[in-house]
N, C-alpha and C positions, 0 to 999 in steps of 0.2 A: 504494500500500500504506500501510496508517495506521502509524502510529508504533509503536505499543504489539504490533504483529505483524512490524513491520520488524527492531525490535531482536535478536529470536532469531534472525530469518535472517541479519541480518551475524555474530550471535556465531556460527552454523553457518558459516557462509562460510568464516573466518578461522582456526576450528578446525581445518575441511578444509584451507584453506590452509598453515598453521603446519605440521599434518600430514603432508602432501604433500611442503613445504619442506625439514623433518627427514629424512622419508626420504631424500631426492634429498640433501642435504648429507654425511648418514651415508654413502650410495654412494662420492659424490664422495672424500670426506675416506678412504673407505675403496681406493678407487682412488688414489687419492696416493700413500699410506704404502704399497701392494701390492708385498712385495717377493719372490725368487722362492721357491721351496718349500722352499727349507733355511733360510729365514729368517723369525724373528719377530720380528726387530725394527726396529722403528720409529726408525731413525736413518739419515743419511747420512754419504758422507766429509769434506763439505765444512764441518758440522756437528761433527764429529768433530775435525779441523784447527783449527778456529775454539778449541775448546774445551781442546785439547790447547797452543796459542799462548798462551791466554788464562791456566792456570794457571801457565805456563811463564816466561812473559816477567814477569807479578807475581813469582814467587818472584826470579826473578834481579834484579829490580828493587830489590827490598826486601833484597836479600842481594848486594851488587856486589862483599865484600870474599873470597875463597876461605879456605876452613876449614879444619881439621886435615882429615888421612884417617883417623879413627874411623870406626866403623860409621855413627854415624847420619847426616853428611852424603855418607860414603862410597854408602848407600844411594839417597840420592835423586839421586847422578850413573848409577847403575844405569838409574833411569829417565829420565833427561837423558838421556845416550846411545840408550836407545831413540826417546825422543821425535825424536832430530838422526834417526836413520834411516828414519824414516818423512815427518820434514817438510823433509829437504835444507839445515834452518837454520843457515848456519854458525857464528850466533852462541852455538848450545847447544852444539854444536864446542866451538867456543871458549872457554867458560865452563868446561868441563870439562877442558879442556887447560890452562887456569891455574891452577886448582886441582890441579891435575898437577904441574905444574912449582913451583909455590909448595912441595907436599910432597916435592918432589927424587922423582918416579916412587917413592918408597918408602910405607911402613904406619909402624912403630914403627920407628925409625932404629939403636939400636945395631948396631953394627959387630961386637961379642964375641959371638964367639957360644956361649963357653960361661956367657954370663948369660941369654941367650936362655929365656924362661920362656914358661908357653901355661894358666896359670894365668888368673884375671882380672886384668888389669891396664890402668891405662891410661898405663905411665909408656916409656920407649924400648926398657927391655929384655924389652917384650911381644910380642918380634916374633914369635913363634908361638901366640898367641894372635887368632884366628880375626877378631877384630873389627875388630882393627888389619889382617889381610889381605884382605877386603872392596875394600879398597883397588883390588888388582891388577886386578879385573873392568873396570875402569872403564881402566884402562892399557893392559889387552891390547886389550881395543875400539879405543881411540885411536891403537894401534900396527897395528890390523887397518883399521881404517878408511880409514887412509890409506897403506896398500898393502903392509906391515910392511916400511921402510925404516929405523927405526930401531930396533936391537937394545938399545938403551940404554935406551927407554920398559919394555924386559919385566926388564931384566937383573937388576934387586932382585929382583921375583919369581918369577923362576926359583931364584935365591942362594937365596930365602927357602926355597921349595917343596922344592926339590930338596934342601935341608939336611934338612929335615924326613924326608922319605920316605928318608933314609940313619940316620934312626934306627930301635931297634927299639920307640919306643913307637908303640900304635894310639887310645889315650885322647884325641887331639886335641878332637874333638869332644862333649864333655859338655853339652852342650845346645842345642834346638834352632832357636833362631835362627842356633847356628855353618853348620847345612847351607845355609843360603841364603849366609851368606856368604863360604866355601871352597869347594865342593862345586865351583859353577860356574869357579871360578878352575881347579881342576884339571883340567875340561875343557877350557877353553878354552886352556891352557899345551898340553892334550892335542894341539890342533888345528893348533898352531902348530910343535909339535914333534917330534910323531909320536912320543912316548916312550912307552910300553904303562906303564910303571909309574907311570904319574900314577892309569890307569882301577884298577889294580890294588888301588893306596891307597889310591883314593878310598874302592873297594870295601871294603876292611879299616878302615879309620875309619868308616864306614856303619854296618857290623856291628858297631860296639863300640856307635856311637849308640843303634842298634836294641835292645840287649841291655839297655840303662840306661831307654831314654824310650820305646819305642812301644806300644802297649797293644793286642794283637792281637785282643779282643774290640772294641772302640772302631774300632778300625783308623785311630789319630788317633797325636797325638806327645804325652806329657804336656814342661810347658817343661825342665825335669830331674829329676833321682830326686827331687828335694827336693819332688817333688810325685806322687809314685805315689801313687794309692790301693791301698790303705784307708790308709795312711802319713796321706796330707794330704787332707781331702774338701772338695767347695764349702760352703757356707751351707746346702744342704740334704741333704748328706751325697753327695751324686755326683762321679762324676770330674770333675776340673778342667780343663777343657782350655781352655789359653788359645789364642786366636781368633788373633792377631797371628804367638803361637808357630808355630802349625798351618798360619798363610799364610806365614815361611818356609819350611816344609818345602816345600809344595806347589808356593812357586812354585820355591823351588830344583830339586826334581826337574824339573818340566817345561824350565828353564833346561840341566839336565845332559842331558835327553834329545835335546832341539834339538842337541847337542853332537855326540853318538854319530854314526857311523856307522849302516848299518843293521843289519848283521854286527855289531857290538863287543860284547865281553863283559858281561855283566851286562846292557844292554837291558834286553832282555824281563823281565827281574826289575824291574828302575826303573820299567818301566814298567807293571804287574800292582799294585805297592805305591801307584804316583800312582792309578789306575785307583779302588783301592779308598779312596783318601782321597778321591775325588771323589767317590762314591758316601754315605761319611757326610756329609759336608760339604752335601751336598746337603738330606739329610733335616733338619738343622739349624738351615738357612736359615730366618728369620723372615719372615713375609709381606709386611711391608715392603721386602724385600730386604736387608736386611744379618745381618750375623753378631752373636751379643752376645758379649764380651768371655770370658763363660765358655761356651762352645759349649754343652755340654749342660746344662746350668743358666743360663738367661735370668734368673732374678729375682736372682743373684746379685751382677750390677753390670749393671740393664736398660736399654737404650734403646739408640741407634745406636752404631757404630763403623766408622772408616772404613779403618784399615790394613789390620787383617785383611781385611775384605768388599773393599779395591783387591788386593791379592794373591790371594786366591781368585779373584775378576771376572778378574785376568791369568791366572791357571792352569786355568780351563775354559778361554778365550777359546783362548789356544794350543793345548792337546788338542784343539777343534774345527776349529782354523785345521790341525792338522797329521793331522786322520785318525785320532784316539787315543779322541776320547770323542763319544760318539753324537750328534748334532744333538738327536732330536727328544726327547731327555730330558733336555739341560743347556741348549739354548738357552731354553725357560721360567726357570734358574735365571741365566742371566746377562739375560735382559729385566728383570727383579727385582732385582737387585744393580748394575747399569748406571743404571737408572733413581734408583735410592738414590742414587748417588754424583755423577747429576749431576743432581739437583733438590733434595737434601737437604743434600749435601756440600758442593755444589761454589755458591759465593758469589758474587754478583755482579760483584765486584772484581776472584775470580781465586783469592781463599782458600778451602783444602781444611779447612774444620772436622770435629767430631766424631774430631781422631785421638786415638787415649788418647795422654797422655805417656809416657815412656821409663819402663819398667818391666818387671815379666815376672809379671804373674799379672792377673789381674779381682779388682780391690778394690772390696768391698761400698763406697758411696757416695762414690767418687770423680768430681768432675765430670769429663764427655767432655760438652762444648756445640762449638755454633757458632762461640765461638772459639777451641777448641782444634784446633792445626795444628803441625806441625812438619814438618821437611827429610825425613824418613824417609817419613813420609805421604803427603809431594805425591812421592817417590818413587815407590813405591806407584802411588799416582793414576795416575801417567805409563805407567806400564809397562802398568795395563787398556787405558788410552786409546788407546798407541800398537798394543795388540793388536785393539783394538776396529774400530781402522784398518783394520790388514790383514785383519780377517776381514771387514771391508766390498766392501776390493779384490778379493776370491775372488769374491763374487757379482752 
């Protein structure tokens, strides 16, 4: 064959070739990732583990010395503890149990209890103020985990709890990061105790929450009254609803449901309220996967955010791991927010970027980059991850 008629038949050849290749690679690559029919997605456990170690063991590396129990380091032993029960690690145990003991098993430490304030505060006599109780979550696990042998890991927050629920105020909770972090304390004391008036409280502080922050058209949380509309609007006049806010509520409820019995009062109500925040939250979701910072107004502070979209990513996860929210209409939303948080988010190193810092609203032109991270965050992180686990181990 001469040259000049040769060249087109290898450039045909190779085309066919190439072509052929692709297909058979696309099979392949799509028999790989094939997982069963309640599943889209493209992950394993081992994968999951890797990834779950890898943010885990940097934070603790970078952070050897134990913190106050405020909310915000409080929060990321929420997720430490999750992460020890899925990976057997004793050393996240551990990490979290010196931090225990460093804060004497307590929150905000006065003894008086008639200074006892539930105001903001962050000084000892805040000891009913919800952020210094945060705390307990992480106590009661550590006293459940290892077999509840000691009464002394609960005893502050019981003291604490049970002083409170002998008063007649119901206003505990004025905003809504307080439900993530009470909310589940009083089930879990619920669990340990078997005392009906933890659910009963819980219920009656719920209801005041409810009456002050949730927006029944929305079907979201505004962060508190200080932001209802038409009172406060975003940048372009819409409701504000902050992303961070909205992922404690969300994951708190699913935290308190996991709690209930099947039978226990209120249930099905906890459960119809998370159902419908699933449902806006969904619609919200940015095609990238993440949340922006003011849920319904993206241009207002746009681009990624990673607290919010890790507590949402944990609050479908669990609905689908327990039976509560449909597969084949959230698992699309969690391949999308899963994929964000560990390709965008989640660093080489092991650092959780994009978290906003400690705040409570979506501030027009606040940086949230790559290196913004904090203890709250990689909280956050841990608790999708370690849900992301066990919804792997179902299938």
């Amino acid at each position: 064959m001469k040259i000049n008629k040769l060249v087109p038949f290898l450039s045909m050849c190779l085309t066919l070739t190439l072509f052929c290749s692709c297909g058979s690679s696309s099979k392949i690559a799509n028999k790989s990732h094939t997982k069963p029919a309640n599943s889209s997605i493209s992950e394993n456990k081992a994968n999951v583990l890797a990834i779950i170690n890898k943010v885990n063991k940097h934070w603790q590396n970078t952070h050897p010395v134990p913190d106050r129990a405020f909310w915000n380091p409080a929060a990321y032993h929420t997720g430490n503890i999750e992460a020890y029960k899925v990976t057997g690690n004793q050393d996240y145990l551990n990490y979290s149990k010196a931090w225990a003991e460093k804060n004497e098993y307590k929150g905000a430490k006065s003894d008086n209890k008639a200074e006892w304030k539930y105001n903001y505060g962050e000084t000892n006599d805040h000891v009913l103020f919800g952020d210094w109780q945060i705390a307990f979550q992480t106590y009661i696990d550590i006293y459940t985990v290892e077999g509840q042998k000691d009464p002394q890991k609960i005893k502050r927050a019981r003291e604490v709890m049970e002083y409170q629920m002998s008063t007649n105020a119901n206003d505990y909770w004025w905003w809504a990061d307080g439900l993530y972090m009470v909310m589940p304390v009083m089930t879990k004391l619920y669990k340990v105790t078997g005392n009906e008036l933890y659910l009963k409280k819980l219920h009656d502080y719920l209801n005041y929450a409810n009456s002050i922050m949730y927006d029944e058209e929305s079907q979201l949380y505004f962060r508190d009254a200080k932001y209802l509309f038409p009172k406060h609007k975003s940048a372009n006049g819409k409701k504000d609803f902050w992303a961070r806010g909205d992922g404690w509520v969300f994951a708190g409820l699913a935290k308190v449901i996991q709690d209930l019995p099947k039978d226990a009062i209120f249930r099905e109500e906890y459960i119809t309220r998370y159902k419908a925040m699933a449902k806006s939250l969904k619609e919200a979701q940015q095609p990238e996967g993440y949340w922006t910072r003011s849920i319904l107004d993206p241009e207002q502070a746009p681009g990624p955010e990673t607290s919010g979209t890790a507590f949402f990513t944990y609050g479908y996860l669990w609905g689908i791991n327990n039976g509560i929210l449909d597969k084949k209409i959230y698992l699309p939303v969690i391949e999308k927010s899963w994929d964000y948080l560990t390709k965008v988010a989640l660093q080489e190193d092991g650092t959780v970027g994009y978290v906003q810092p400690i705040g409570e609203r979506a501030i027009p032109g606040q940086v949230v980059d790559i290196n913004s991270t904090a203890d709250f965050g990689v909280g956050a992180f841990l608790l999708a991850a370690s849900e992301m686990y066990r919804f792997l181990e179902k299938i």
